[in-house]
MARBA-395809 format. One record per residue (C-alpha): z, x, y. Coordinates in steps of 0.5 Angstrom, whole numbers, padded with zeros to 4 digits, always signed. Layout:
BEGIN
ZXY ...
***
This chain:
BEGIN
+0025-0007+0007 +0029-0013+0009 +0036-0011+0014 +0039-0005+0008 +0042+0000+0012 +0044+0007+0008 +0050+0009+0009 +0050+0016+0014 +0057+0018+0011 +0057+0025+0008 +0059+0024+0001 +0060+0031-0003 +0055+0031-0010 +0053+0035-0016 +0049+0041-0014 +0042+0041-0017 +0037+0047-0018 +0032+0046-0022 +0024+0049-0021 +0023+0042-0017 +0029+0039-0014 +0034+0043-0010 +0041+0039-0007 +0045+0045-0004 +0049+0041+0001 +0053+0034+0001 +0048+0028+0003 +0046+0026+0007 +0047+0033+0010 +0052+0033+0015 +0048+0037+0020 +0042+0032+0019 +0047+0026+0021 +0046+0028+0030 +0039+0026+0028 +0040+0020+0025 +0045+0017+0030 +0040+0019+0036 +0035+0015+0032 +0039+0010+0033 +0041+0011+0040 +0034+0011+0043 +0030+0007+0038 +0028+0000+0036 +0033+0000+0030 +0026-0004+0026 +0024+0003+0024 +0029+0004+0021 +0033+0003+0014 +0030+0009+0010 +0033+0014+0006 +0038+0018+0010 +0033+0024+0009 +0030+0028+0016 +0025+0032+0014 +0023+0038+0016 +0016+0041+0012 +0013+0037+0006 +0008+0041+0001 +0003+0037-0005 +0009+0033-0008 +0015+0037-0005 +0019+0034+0001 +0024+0040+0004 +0029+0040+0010 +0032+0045+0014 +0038+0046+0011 +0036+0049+0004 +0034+0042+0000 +0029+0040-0003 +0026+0033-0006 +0020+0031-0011 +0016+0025-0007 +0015+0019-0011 +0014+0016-0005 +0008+0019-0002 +0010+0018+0005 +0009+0010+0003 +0003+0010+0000 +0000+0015+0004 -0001+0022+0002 -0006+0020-0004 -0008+0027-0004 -0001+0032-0003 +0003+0032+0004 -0001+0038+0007 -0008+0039+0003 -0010+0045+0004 -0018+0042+0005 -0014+0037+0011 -0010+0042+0014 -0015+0047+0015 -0020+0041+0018 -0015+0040+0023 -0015+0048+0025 -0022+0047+0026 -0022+0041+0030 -0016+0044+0035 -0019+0050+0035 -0025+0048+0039 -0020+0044+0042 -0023+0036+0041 -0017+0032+0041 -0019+0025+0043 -0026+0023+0044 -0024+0015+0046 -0031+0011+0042 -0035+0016+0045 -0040+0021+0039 -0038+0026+0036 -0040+0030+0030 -0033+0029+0027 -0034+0022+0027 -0042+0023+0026 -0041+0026+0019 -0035+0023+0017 -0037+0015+0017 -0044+0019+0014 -0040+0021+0008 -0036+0015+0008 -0042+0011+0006 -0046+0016+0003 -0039+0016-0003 -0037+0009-0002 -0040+0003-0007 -0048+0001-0005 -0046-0006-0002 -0042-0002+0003 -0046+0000+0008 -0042+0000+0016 -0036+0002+0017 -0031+0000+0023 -0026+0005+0024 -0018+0004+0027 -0012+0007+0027 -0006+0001+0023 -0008-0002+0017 -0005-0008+0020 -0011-0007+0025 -0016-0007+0020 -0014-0013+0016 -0014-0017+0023 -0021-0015+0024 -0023-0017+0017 -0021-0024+0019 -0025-0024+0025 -0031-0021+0021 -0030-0027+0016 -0029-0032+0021 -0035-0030+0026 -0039-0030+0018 -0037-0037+0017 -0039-0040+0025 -0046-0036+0024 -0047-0040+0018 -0046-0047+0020 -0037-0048+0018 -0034-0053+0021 -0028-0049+0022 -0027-0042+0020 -0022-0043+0013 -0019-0038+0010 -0015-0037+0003 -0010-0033+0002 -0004-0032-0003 +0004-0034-0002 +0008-0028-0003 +0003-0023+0000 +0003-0017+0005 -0003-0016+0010 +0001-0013+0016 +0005-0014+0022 +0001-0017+0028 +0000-0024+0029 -0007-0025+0025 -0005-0021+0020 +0003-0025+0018 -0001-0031+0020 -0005-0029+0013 +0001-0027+0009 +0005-0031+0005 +0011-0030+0008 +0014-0036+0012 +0020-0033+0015 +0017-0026+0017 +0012-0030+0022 +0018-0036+0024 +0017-0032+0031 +0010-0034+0032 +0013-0041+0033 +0007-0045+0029 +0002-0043+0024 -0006-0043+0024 -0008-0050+0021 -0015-0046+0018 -0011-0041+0013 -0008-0043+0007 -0005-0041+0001 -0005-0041-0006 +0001-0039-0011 +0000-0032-0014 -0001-0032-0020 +0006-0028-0023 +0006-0026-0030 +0012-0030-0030 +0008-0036-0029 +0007-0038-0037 +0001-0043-0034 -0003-0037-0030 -0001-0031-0036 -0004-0037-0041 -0011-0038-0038 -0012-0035-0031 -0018-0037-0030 -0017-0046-0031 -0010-0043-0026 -0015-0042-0021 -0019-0048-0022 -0012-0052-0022 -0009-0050-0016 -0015-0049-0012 -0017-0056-0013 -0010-0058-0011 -0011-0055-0005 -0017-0058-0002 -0015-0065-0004 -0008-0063-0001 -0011-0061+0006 -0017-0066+0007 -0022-0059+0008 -0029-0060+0004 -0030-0053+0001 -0037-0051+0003 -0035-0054+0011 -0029-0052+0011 -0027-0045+0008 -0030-0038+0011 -0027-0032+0005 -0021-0030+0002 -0016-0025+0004 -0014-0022-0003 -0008-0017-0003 -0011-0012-0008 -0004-0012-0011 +0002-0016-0009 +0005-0010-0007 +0012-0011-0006 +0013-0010-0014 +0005-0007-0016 +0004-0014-0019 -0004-0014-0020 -0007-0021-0021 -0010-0023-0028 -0018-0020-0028 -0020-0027-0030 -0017-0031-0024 -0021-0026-0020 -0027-0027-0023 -0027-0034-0022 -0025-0033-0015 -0031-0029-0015 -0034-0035-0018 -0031-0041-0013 -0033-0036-0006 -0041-0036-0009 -0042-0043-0010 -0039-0045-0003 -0041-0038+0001 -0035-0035+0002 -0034-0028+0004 -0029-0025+0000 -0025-0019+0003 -0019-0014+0000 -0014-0011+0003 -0014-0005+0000 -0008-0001+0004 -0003+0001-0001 -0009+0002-0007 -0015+0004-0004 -0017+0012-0005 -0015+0013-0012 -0007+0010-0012 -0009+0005-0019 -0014+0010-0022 -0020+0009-0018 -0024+0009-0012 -0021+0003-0009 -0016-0002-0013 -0021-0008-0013 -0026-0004-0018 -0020-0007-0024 -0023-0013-0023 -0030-0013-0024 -0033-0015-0018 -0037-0013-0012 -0032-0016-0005 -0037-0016+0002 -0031-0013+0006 -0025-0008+0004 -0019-0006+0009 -0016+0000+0009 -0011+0005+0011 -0005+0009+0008 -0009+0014+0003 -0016+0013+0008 -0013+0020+0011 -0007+0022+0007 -0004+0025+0013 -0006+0022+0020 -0007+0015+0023 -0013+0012+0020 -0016+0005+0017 -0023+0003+0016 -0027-0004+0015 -0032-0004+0010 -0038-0008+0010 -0044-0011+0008 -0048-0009+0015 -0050-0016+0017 -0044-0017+0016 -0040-0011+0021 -0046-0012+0025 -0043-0019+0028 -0038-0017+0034 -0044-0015+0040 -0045-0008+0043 -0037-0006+0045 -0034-0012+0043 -0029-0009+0037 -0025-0003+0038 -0020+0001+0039 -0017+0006+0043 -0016+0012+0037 -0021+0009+0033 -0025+0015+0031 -0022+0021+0034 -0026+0027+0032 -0018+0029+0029 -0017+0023+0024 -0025+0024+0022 -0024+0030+0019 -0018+0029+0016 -0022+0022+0013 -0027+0026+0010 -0024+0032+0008 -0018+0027+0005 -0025+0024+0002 -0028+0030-0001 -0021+0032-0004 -0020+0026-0009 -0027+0026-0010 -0030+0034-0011 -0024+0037-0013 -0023+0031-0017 -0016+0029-0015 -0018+0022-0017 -0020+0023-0025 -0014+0028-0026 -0009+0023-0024 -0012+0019-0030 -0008+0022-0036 -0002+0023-0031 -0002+0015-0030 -0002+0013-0036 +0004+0018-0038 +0007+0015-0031 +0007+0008-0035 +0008+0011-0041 +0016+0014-0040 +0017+0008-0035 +0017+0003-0041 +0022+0007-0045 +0025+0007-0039 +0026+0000-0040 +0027-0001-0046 +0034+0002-0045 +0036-0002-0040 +0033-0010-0043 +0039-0013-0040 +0038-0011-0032 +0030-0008-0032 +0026-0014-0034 +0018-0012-0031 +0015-0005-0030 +0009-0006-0027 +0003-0003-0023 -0003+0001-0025 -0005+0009-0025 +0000+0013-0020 +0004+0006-0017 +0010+0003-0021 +0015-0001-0020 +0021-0003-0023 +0023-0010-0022 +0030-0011-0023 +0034-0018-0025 +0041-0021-0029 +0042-0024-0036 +0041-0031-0031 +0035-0028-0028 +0037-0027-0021 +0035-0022-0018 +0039-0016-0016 +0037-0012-0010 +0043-0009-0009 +0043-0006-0015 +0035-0003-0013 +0038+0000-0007 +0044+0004-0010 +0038+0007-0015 +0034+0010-0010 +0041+0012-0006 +0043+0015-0013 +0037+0018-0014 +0036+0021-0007 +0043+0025-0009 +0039+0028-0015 +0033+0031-0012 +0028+0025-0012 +0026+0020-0007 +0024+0013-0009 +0021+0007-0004 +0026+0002-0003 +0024-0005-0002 +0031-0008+0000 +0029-0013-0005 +0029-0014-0013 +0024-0008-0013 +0024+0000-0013 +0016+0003-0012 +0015+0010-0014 +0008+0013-0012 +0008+0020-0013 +0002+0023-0010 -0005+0024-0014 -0004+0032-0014 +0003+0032-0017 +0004+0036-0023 +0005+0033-0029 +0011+0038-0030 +0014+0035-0024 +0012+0028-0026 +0017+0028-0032 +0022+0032-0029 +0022+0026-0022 +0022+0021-0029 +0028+0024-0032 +0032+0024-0026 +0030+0016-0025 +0032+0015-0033 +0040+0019-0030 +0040+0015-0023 +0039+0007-0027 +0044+0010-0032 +0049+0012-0028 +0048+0006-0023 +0048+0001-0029 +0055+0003-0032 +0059+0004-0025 +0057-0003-0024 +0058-0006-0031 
***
C-alpha cells in the first residue's frame, strides 16, 4: 500500500445475517477502536493501512471477531492461506510438534525438517532437486540473487548482471528493492546496483508487446544492451521474473516468456522466479510459472509455502544450491521443526486432498462473474485480470486516469458488508479467497463485491 489510512471512526451500517456474512455492530466496531489506537501508539505505523478489522479467530474462508461478526476472506491473509485459515492437516502438525515440545532447532536436524524438505522435492518438478529454506519471502528472493550472481562468477561472467522488470515486486531489503522496478520505494538506499537492469513490463495496454510479444522481447532487449554498453554472454547472470506483476495480477504474454527462455539459453543465464503471491496452487497450478511453458533453474517462494507460519523456500538445481559453502547461507528460523510440518502438511493439503484441482472449475467461475462485473461498470472497471483463484480489478476514468481512491472506498464499503478485499492503495483492488472456499461462498463474496462497486460508483457519480 502507498500511505492510505482507513478511517477508525465508528460509523453505524446496515445489519447483514446471512449463511456467510455477519455484520451486528457498527464498523469499525467500537470496542475494537482501543486496539486500533494502541497499535498505533506502539508501532511502527509502516505496518499499518489495512482495513480497520481486528481479528479474533479465522476458520477455511471465514474471518470472525470477537464481538460477533463475520467475514468472508478474499483476501487470504495477502496470499497466504492458500489451503484455509486453520486446516485441519496443519492444525494438527503443530499440536504434534508442541506436544513434544520442539519449538526452535536453530539449523540443527531435525526429523520435521528431514521429512519436510524429502517430501518437498520428491513433489516438486524433477529439475528441483535442493532446497534453502527461510522464514520471508523478501529473504528468499535476495538468496536467488546470490545464487544467480555466484552461478554467473563460477562460469567466467565478467560481472554479475541481472534482468528484472520495471514495475515489479521482489521484497522489502536492500537486494530484493534494488531488483524491483520501483524507483521511489528504494530512494532511501541512496544509489543503485550498476549490474540490475530493468526491461519494461510487457502490459496488455502496450498495444506493441499485446501485438507480438515475442519481436517485444527482442526489441527492447536489444535496446537494453546497446544502451548499457554490457556484452550479453560477459555481462549478465539471470533474470529475476515476477511470475505475475502483482500489484494488479498482470501476467506477462506466454510468448515474451518463452523467448525469454530462449535469449537465457543462448548467452547461459539463469532464470529464477518469484513465486511469492503464485506459487502453491493460487493460479491453478503447483506454481504460477508452469502457464508459461518453461522449466526456470531457481523458484523463490513464500505466502502460500505453509498457509499459516513464517516460511519461504529456494528451489533449485543442486549444483546450483550447492554454490555457498558449508554455513555460509542461513538463517536464524529457517527450517524450524514448526514451520516444516506446517510446510509439508500445507503441501499434502493441496496436493492429496486435492485442494489445488478443485479450485479449477472455482477459478474459472471466479473470472467468469467478475467480467460480468465489468460489463456493468465499462466506464470506471477497465481490466479484470489474473488467473485461477487471484483477480484484480483495475480501476481508471473516461480519461484513462487512474482512480485509487475510488478502489479504497470499494474495499472500505465492502468490508461494511461482510467481505474483505486487498486494498493496494492504488488503481487496483486484488481478491484471493483461498483455494478451499465454497463455491457457495465464492458467489456470495462476488454479489457482495457487485453491491459495493454500485453503490461507491453512484455516490461518486
Amino acid at each position: 500500500m502507498s500511505g492510505f489510512k482507513f478511517s477508525i471512526v465508528p460509523r453505524t451500517v446496515p445489519q447483514i445475517t446471512t449463511k456467510y456474512r455477519r455484520i451486528v455492530t457498527k464498523i469499525p466496531v467500537p470496542e475494537s477502536i482501543e486496539f486500533l489506537k494502541e497499535l498505533d501508539r506502539y508501532e511502527s505505523v509502516s505496518m499499518h493501512g489495512q482495513l480497520p478489522v481486528v481479528w479474533d479467530r479465522a476458520q477455511n474462508f471465514s474471518v470472525y471477531d470477537a464481538w460477533g461478526n463475520q467475514w468472508i476472506d478474499f483476501t487470504s491473509t495477502i496470499f497466504v492461506t492458500n489451503a484455509g485459515h486453520g486446516n485441519p492437516r496443519i492444525v494438527k502438525s503443530l499440536q504434534e510438534v508442541l506436544s513434544k515440545p520442539l519449538l526452535h532447532t536453530y539449523t540443527y536436524a531435525s526429523k520435521e525438517r528431514t521429512e519436510y524438505l524429502k517430501y518437498l522435492i520428491e513433489h516438486t518438478p524433477s529439475q528441483f532437486e535442493k532446497a534453502f529454506l527461510v522464514s520471508a519471502g523478501t529473504e528468499a528472493t535476495e538468496a536467488a540473487l546470490k545464487l544467480m550472481r555466484m552461478y554467473g562468477w563460477k562460469h567466467g561472467k565478467k560481472r554479475p548482471g541481472v534482468i528484472c522488470f520495471e514495475g515489479n515486486w521482489h521484497g522489502r531489503t536492500m537486494g530484493a528493492q534494488m531488483m524491483g522496478g520501483n524507483t521511489a520505494q528504494k530512494e532511501w538506499i541512496g544509489y543503485l546496483d550498476p549490474n540490475i537492469h530493468y526491461l519494461p513490463f510487457p502490459y496488455p495496454w502496450c498495444e506493441e508487446a499485446a501485438n507480438d510479444p515475442k519481436a517485444y522481447f527482442e526489441r527492447t532487449i536489444a535496446a537494453l544492451i546497446h544502451k548499457s554498453g554490457i556484452d550479453a554472454d560477459g555481462d549478465l547472470c539471470g533474470f529475476m521474473i515476477e511470475t505475475y506483476q502483482g500489484w494488479g495480477a498482470v501476467f506477462y504474454p506466454p510468448e515474451y516468456i518463452q523467448a525469454i527462455a530462449k535469449f537465457a539459453g543462448q548467452h547461459r543465464l539463469l532464470i529464477a522466479f518469484d513465486e511469492m503471491q503464485s506459487g502453491f496452487g493460487r493460479t491453478g497450478k503447483l506454481f504460477g510459472y508452469m502457464n508459461y511453458g518453461i522449466e526456470p533453474d531457481l523458484i523463490s517462494c513464500g505466502k502460500g509455502a505453509g498457509s499459516s507460519l513464517p516460511l519461504s523456500i529456494v528451489l533449485g538445481r543442486a549444483e546450483i544450491m550447492d554454490l555457498p559453502e558449508i554455513g555460509s547461507m542461513s538463517s536464524t528460523h529457517s527450517a524450524n521443526p514448526m514451520v516444516c510440518a506446517a510446510g509439508k502438511a500445507n503441501l499434502q493439503a493441496l496436493l492429496e486432498d486435492g485442494i489445488i484441482e478443485s479450485s479449477i472449475p472455482l477459478g474459472e467461475l471466479f473470472h467468469e462473474r467478475l467480467q460480468a462485473i465489468q460489463k456493468k461498470y465499462p466506464q470506471h472497471l477497465r481490466y479484470v485480470l489474473g488467473k485461477g483463484m487471484v483477480a484484480a480489478l483495475l480501476f481508471y476514468n473516461h480519461d484513462g486516469n487512474p482512480l485509487p481512491e475510488l478502489c479504497s472506498a470499494i474495499c472500505e464499503t465492502a468490508m461494511q458488508k461482510g467481505l474483505l478485499l486487498v486494498c493496494t492503495g492504488r488503481e487496483s483492488v486484488k481478491l484471493a479467497p483461498p483455494l478451499t472456499i465454497s463455491e457457495e461462498a465464492l458467489l456470495e463474496g462476488i454479489e457482495t463485491l457487485d453491491e459495493a462497486i454500485g453503490e461507491v460508483i453512484e455516490v461518486r457519480q
